[in-house]
N, C-alpha and C positions, 0 to 999 in steps of 0.2 A: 504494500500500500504506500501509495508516494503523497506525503504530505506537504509536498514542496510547493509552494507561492507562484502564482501559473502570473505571467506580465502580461496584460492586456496594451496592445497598440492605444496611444494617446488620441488618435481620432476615434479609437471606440469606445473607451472610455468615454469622451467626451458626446456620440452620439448615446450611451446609456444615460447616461447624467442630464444632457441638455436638451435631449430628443423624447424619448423613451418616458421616462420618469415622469415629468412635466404634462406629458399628454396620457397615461395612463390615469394621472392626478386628474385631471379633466374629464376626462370619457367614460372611467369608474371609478368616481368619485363615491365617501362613502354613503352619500346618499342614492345614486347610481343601481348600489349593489343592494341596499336596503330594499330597494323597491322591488331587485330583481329577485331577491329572496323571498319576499311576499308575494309576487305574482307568480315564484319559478316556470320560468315561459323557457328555461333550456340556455339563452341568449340574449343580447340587446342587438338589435336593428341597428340603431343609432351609432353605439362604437362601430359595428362589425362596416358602416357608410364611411365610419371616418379614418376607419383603418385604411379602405381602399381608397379616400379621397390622398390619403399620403403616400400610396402606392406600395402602401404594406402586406396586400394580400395575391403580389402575383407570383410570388416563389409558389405559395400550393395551388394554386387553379392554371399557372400556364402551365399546356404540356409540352412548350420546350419548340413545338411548330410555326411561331410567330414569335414578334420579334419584344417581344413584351420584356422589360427588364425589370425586377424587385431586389431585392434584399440580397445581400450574399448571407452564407449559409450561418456564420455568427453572428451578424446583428438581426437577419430571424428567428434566430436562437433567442438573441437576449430578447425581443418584443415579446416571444411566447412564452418564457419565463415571467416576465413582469406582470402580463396578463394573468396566469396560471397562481402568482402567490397572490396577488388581489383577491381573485374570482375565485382561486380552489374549484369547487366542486359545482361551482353556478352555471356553466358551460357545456354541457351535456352533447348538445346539439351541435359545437363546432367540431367535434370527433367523429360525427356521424357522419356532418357537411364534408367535413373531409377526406370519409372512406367514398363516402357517392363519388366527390370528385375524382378520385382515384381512379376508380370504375369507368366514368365518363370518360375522363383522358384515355384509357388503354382500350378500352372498349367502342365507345361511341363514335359514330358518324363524324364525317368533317364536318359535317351542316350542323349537327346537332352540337357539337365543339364551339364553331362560330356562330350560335344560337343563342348560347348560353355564357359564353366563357368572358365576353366582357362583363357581362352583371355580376360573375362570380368575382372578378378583379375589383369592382366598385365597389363591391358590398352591399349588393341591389338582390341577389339571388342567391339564394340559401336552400340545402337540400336536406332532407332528414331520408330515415332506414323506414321499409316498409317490408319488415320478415315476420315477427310474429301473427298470429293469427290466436283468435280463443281457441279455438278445438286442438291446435297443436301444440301447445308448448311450449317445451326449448328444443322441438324435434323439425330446424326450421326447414326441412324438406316433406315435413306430413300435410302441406299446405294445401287449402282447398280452392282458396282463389284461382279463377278459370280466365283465359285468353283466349279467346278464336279467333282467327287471319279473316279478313272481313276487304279483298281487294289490298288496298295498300294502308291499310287501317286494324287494329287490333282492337276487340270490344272486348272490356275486361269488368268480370262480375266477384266481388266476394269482399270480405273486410279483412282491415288490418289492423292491429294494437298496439299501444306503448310506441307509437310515434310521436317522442317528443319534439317539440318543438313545429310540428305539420298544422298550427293554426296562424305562426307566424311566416311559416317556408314556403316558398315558389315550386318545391318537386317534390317530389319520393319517390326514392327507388323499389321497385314494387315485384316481387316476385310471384309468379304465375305459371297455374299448371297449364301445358300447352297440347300438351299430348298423351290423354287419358290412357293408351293401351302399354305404354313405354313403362318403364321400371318409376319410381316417385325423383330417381336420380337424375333418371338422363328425359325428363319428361319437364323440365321448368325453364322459364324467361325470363330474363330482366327484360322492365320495361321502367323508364323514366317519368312519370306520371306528372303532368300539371295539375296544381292542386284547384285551380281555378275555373278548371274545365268543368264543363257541366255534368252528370252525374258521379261528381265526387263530393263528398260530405265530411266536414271533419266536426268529433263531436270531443269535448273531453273530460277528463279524466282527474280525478284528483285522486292525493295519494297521501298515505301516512306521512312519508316526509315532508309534502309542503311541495312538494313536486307538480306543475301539470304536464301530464303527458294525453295522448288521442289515442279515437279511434277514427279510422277514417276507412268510410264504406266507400267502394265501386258497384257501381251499379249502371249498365247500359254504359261506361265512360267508353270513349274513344279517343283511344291516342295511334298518330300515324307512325308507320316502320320506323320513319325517322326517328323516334327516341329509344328502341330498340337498343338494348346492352349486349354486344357478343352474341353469336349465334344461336338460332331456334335451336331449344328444347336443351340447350346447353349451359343454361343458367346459373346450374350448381356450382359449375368450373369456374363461374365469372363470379359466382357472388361469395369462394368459399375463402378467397384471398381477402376480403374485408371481414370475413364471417372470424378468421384467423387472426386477424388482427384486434379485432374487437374481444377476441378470446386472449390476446398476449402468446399466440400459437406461434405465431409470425417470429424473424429475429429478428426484428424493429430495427435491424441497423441502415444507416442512410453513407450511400457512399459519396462521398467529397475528393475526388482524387484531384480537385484542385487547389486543396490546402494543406500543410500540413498537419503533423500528425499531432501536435500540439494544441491546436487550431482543434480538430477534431474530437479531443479529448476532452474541452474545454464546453464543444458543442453539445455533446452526449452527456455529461455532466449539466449542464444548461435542459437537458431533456430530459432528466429524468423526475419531469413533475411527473406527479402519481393522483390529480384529477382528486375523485372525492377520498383518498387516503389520506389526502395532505388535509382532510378535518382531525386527524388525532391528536396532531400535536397542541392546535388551538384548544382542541377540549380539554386535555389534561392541563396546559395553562390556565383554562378558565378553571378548573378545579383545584389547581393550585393556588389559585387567587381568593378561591373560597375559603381553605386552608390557613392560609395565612390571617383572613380578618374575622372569619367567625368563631367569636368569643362564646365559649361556654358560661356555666355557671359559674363557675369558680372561678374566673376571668381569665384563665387559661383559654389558649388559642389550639383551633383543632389541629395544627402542624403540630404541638406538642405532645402531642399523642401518637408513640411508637405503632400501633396499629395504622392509624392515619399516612404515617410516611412512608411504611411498608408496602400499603397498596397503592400510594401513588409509585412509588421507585417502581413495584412491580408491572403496573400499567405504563411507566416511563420504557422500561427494557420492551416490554409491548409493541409500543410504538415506534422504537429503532428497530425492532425484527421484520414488523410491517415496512418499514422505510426501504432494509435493503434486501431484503429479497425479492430475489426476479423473479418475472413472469418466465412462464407462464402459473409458478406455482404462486404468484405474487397475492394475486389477487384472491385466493382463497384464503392463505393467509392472514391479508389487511382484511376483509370482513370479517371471518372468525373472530379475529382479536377485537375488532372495533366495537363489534355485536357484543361482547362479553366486557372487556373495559369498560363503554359508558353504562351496563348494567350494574357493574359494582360501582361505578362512580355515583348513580342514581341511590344504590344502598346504602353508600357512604354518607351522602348529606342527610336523605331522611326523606319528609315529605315534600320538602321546600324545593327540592330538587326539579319537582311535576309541574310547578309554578311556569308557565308560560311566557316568555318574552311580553315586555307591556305593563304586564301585572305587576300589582303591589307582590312585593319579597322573594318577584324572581332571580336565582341564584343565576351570577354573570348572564344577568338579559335573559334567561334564558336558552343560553348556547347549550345546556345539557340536556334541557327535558328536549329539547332542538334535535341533537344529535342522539338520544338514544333511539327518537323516531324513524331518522336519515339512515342509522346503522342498519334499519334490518331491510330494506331495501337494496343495500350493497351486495346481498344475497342473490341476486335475480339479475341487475344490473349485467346485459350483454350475454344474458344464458346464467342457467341458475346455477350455482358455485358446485353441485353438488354433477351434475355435467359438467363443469369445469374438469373434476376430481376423473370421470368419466375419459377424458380427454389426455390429462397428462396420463394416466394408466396407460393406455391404447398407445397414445401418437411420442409419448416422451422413454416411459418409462417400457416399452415394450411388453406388455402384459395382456395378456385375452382377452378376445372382446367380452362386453356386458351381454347375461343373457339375453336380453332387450336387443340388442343388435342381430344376435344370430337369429331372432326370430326373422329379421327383414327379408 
């Protein structure tokens, strides 16, 4: 482990400090994120306009075939860092936005490329995931959504769930069965879906966390070949590299072979926020802060109570184990722990704990009865942890498939 002091170049520094900083202060500001926290809509609009009014969002939306210039690969580094310790876990939807794009750039049309991909640069066009379904699961190939070829046009009937952020987004990527007699594998399509189009409906959803996520029915919708993702009935193939990624399947790594290796080490360091994991540390802070001022009876302070510091230190080690372990075992991990920490954190204060943000004698605003709620959601988030587990057996650790599988 090299603890040694990495020198950042003097113009970068200075656009962190004079560029970066300044305008995060502005666009999520903390009144900004307050609101985004009570509405949880996934994103704001508004930053996501004035990010590309700076021309900070064409590193991920160009595919590199026009002549679009953005960010080099460390000062988008440091933007999605600044964004990332702000926001944590407010952001749901730019993860999404940015496997769709993904998909679009490798997959999509030229027309449908140059369709889309200036809005995507602006911060005009925003895409969310459109895989779940009620009836299926986290089994996101049992899908019952249907596509029929209709001419140069696709009529797509069936609904989809837990599409965050689809009352605010211009698409969804929407997976369909295409061909009834085919295996469930090689029988599905991406299709690009305008949300605007006429028979689509987005309804939504609220959630234990404070979350809103949809549901969004097709019904008679018509959308033309042109938004077509990768080849008929080939869907799986196309959607299983976002599907991987969203699982921490993938090895996340991004190659820069025009920097070096310092440069790189610096960037992936810079990347390793960890999304709604990075709520643990603020809650044991908030719990430490509880700690420190609530005075018992006997004017003793609850820090001075050897039980009291034991299970903070013990949720402290917690939240470093959740920190550095990788995906893809990452993510089971940061839920387990975080599901279980802010419950003894809750049994640590008492009742006061339950106190709601707002209210008279809510403990730190609230940040705890907050986060014991947000915890058990990290369970499901991207496929449920327990298919997580499913996953690194099979694909990591080499191990037989689930009886469930061999049924297929």
């Amino acid at each position: 482990m090299d603890f040694g002091i990495v020198e950042l170049a003097p113009d970068v520094i200075a656009f962190w400090d004079t560029e970066v900083v300044p305008f995060m202060e502005e666009f999520l500001s903390d009144e900004v994120l307050e609101q985004e926290r009570h509405h949880g809509n996934g994103f704001v609009p508004e930053y996501r306009r004035a990010l590309g009014a700076k021309g900070w969002l064409a590193n991920a939306t160009s595919n590199g075939d026009d002549d679009t210039v953005g960010l080099d690969p460390l000062r988008a580094a440091i933007v999605a860092a600044e964004e990332s310790r702000r926001a944590r876990s407010l952001f749901p939807v730019l993860g999404s936005n940015d496997l769709v794009t993904t998909v679009v750039n490798q997959f999509g049309s030229a027309e449908l490329r140059e369709h889309i991909g200036p809005g995507l640069r602006r911060g005009d066009i925003h895409c969310c995931l459109g895989y779940t379904e009620p009836d299926c699961g986290s089994d996101a190939a049992a899908i019952r959504t249907r596509a029929i070829r209709d001419g140069d046009e696709w009529v797509i009937n069936g609904q989809k769930m837990f599409s965050t952020g689809a009352h605010l987004c211009q698409y969804v990527m929407v997976t369909a069965r295409t061909n009834p007699d085919a295996s469930k594998h090689q029988s599905i399509t991406v299709l690009l879906v305008p949300l605007e189009h006429p028979g689509v409906e987005v309804q939504g959803i609220a959630t234990l966390g404070g979350e809103r996520t949809n549901f969004v029915y097709l019904d008679e919708a018509r959308v033309a070949d042109e938004y077509r993702l990768g080849p008929v009935d080939q869907g799986w193939q196309v959607a299983s590299g976002s599907l991987a990624a969203e699982h921490g399947m993938s090895d996340g790594s991004a190659t820069h072979s025009d920097v070096d290796q310092t440069t790189v080490d610096v960037i992936e360091a810079l990347g390793r926020s960890l999304s709604w994991r990075d709520e643990f540390p603020v809650v044991l802070a908030a719990a430490e802060r509880w700690a420190r001022n609530a005075q018992r009876r006997d004017r003793s302070y609850e820090i001075d109570d050897p039980a009291v510091r034991l299970r903070l230190a013990r949720i402290a080690l917690d939240c470093e184990v959740a920190r550095i372990t990788p995906d893809p075992y990452g993510r089971v991990v940061a839920s387990d722990l975080l599901i279980r920490g802010t419950d003894e954190l809750l049994a640590m204060i008492g009742a006061a704990g339950v106190v709601t943000a707002g209210e008279d004698g809510a403990v730190a605003d609230g940040v705890l009865e907050w986060a014991h709620r947000f915890a058990q959601g990290t369970s499901i988030y991207g496929g449920t942890t327990d298919i997580q587990r499913n996953l690194i057996a099979e694909h990591v650790l080499g191990l037989p498939r689930h009886r469930g599988a061999l049924k297929r």
